[in-house]
N, C-alpha and C positions, 0 to 999 in steps of 0.2 A: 482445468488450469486455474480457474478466480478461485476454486477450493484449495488448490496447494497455495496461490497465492499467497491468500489467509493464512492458512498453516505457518507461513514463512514469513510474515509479518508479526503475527503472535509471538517468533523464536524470536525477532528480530532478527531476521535474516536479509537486510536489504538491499545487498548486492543481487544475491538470487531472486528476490520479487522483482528486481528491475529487470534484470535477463529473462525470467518466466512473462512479465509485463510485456513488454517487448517484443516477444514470440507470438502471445495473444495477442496482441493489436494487429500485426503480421496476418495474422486464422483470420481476424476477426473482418478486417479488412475484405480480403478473398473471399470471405462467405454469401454466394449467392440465396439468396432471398426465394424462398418457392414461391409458386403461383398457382398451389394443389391447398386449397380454402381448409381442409381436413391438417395438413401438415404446419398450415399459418400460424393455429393456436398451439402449436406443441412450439414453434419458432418464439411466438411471446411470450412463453411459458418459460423458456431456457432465457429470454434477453431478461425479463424481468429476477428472474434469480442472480445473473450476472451483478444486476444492480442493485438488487440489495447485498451481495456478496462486495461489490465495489462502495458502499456505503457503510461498511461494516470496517473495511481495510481504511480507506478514509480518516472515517473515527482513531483509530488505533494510531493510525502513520499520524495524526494531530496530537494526539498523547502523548508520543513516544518524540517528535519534536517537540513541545513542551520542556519536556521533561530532559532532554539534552540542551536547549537552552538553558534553563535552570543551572546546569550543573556544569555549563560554561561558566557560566556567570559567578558562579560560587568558585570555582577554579580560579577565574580572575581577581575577583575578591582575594580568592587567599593569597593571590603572588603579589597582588601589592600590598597587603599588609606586611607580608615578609619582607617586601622590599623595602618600609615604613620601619621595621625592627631593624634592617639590616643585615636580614639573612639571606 
């Protein structure tokens, strides 16, 4: 699921990452924790990818707000300049 996440942050898909997010917090939640010492490190093994996988979307969902910031801003700019000309 954190790998489609990705996928779907990279397309900028962010209705769908919040729905997939959401599902996985749900699993994530629910996921009982073994107490089989053999099957513990295959458990840290899967959280720790989660969180680089969740530090990777992070990065990206900060960019990509950025960068629509930006291009409010510049949006805004232009309509009051227009409105400055009287267009």
């Amino acid at each position: 699921m954190t790998r489609k996440m990705l996928e779907l942050v990279k397309a900028s898909e962010w209705e769908q990452v919040a729905e997939l997010g959401a599902e996985r917090l749900r699993l994530l939640q629910q996921w009982k924790h073994t107490e089989d010492p053999s099957l513990a490190q295959q458990e840290i093994g899967v959280l720790q990818e989660i969180q680089k996988l969740d530090e990777e979307i992070e990065v990206i969902g900060r960019q990509s707000r950025e960068e629509m910031t930006l291009l409010l801003q510049q949006l805004r700019q232009g309509r009051k300049a227009g409105k400055a000309y009287g267009n």
